[in-house]
LOKOLKOL-904483 format. One record per residue (C-alpha): residue in three letters; x, y, z. Coordinates in pm, whole numbers, plus 50000, padded with zeros to 5 digits. Example, Ala and Ser with C-alpha at 12.3 -4.5 7.8 and 13.67 -1.06 7.14 Angstrom:
ALA512304955050780SER513674989450714
END
This chain:
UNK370777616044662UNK369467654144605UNK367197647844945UNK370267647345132UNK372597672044942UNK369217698744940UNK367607690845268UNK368007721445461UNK368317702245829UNK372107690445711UNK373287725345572UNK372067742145883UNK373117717146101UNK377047724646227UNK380027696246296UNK383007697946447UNK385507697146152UNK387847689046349UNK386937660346546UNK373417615048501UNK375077629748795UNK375077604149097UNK373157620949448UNK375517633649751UNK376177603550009UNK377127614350350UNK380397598150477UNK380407565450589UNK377857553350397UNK377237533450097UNK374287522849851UNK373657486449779UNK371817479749470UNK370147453249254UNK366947453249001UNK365867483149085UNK366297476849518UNK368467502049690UNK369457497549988UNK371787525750215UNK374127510650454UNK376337528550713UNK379127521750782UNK379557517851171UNK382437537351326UNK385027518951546UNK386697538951843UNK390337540051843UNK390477522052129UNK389387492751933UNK391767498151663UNK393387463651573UNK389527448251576UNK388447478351314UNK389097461950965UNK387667424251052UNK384537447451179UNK384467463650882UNK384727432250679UNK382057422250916UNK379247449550869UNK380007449050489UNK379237410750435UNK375967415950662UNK374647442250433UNK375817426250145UNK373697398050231UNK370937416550352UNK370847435550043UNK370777399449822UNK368177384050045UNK365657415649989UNK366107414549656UNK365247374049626UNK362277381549851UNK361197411649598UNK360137407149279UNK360397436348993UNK356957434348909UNK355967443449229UNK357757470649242UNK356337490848911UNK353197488248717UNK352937462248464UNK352727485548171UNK355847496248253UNK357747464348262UNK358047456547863UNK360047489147852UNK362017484248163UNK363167450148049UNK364107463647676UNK366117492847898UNK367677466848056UNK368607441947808UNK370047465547587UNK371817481047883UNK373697448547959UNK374637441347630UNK376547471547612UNK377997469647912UNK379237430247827UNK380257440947497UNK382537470447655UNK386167464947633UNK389197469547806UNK390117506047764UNK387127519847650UNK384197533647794UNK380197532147678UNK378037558547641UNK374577549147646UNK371607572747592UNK368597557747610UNK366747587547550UNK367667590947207UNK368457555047136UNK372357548747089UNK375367539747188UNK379227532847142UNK382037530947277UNK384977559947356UNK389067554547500UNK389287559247819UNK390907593747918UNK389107615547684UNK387087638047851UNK383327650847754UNK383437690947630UNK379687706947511UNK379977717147141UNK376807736647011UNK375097713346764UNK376267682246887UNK374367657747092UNK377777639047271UNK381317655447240UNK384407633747374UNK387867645647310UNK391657641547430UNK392237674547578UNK395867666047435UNK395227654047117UNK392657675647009UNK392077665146667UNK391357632146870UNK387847627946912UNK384327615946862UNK380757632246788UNK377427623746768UNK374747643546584UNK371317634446499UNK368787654146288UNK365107648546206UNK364527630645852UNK360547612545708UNK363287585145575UNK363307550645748UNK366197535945592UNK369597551245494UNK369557536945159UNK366637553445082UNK369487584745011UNK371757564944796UNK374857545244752UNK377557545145061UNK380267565644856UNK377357587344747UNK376187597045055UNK379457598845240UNK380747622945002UNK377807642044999UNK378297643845370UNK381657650745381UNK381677678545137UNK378917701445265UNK378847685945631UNK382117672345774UNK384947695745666UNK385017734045555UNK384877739245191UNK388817753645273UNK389947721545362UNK390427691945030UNK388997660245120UNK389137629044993UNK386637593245030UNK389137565545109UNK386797539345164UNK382797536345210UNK380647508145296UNK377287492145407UNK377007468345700UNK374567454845898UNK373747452146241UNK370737435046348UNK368817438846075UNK369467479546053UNK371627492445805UNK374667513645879UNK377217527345607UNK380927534045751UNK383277554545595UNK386847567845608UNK388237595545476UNK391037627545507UNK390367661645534UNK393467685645496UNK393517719945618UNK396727744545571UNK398687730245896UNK397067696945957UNK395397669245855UNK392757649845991UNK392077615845927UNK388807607945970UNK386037575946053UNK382187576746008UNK379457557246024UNK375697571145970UNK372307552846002UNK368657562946013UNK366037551346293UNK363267565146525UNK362987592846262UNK366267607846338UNK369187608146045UNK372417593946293UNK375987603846259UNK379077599046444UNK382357607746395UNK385787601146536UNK389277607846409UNK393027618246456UNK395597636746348UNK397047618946019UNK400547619946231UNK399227596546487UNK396597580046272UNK398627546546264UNK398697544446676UNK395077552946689UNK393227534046424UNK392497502646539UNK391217523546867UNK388807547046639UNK387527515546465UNK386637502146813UNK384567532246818UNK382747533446499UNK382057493446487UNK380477502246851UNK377957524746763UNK374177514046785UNK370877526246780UNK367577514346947UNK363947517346905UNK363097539947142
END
């Protein structure tokens, strides 16, 4: 327990207490994708003259490349594409990437960085904001005590028991880390689970400032040398409506060798 209440990374390191860009297109035109085949398709343009014959063309050209697209891809093989050394890691990439998308549910949207080597789940509508310190920031722009964080800091530990008990660490973390020594916070609830062999411990807990209070969710793991923590919480008004949503998001989160 004193390597995480003394280790300088975590003191230094701030939280929020309280909470790829796609390439132009030109008009007309669309891209057609599958393992790693793209394939841009214009759209042909119908005169007006031809008016009443436009959408069945449409429909037309749109099937055709649909099925040209298909039939390139059956004829094309992934490995010949890349280098085999380069395979293992594209098929890891890619596994892990469609079992976050399948796992995604209605309402929600995934976040998945494969650099770093996690991912989870957010409600749909909140919108990303750039927080100094924080790796991922999304936030009702409403509802601003609404939110959810990730933060990741560099740690020689591979396993977060190796820093103590789940109520030891998460009040540890929520004293010095998580809320402002002005605000009185209190552990409701701290646990250890276990996803795929890696070990996770969840929390929940309330931190009270002078005109609010937050109530918060958190679950922190440790992998690919990197100490993992994300956060996500509401305002204790509207903390009925939005739990089960915020536990979506912390029973989402993941990590990856990367």
């Amino acid at each position: 327990m004193a390597s995480l209440q003394n280790s300088p990374a975590i003191h230094r390191t701030p939280f929020p207490n309280s909470f790829s860009q796609p390439g132009l297109q030109k008009p007309g035109q669309f891209r057609c994708c599958k393992r790693g085949v793209s394939l841009l398709v214009r759209a042909e343009q119908v005169s007006t003259a031809n008016r009443e014959d436009g959408p069945r063309r449409r429909q037309v050209l749109a099937v055709g490349a649909i099925a040209s697209c298909v039939s390139l891809v059956n004829q094309t093989s992934i490995s010949s594409l890349v280098p085999s050394i380069m395979m293992a890691d594209i098929l890891r990439v890619h596994t892990w990437y469609g079992s976050v998308a399948a796992e995604t549910k209605k309402g929600f949207l995934a976040v998945m960085d494969k650099k770093d080597g996690y991912s989870f789940l957010y409600p749909f509508g909140w919108q990303e904001v750039v927080i100094e310190g924080q790796d991922k920031v999304f936030k009702d722009v409403i509802e601003p005590l609404e939110s959810v964080s990730v933060n990741m800091i560099p740690t020689v530990k591979q396993d977060i028991r190796e820093l103590g008990s789940p109520q030891e660490v998460a009040e540890a973390l929520i004293k010095k880390v998580l809320a402002p020594p002005s605000q009185k916070t209190k552990l409701v609830e701290a646990v250890e689970r276990d996803v795929d062999g890696k070990a996770y411990y969840t929390f929940e807990f309330t931190a009270q400032a002078p005109n609010f209070t937050r109530h918060a969710l958190g679950t922190i793991t440790i992998g690919n040398g990197k100490f993992y923590t994300l956060t996500t919480g509401a305002n204790q008004r509207r903390w009925e409506k939005m739990k089960d949503k915020l536990h979506t998001v912390i029973d989402s989160f993941q990590i990856v060798n990367v």
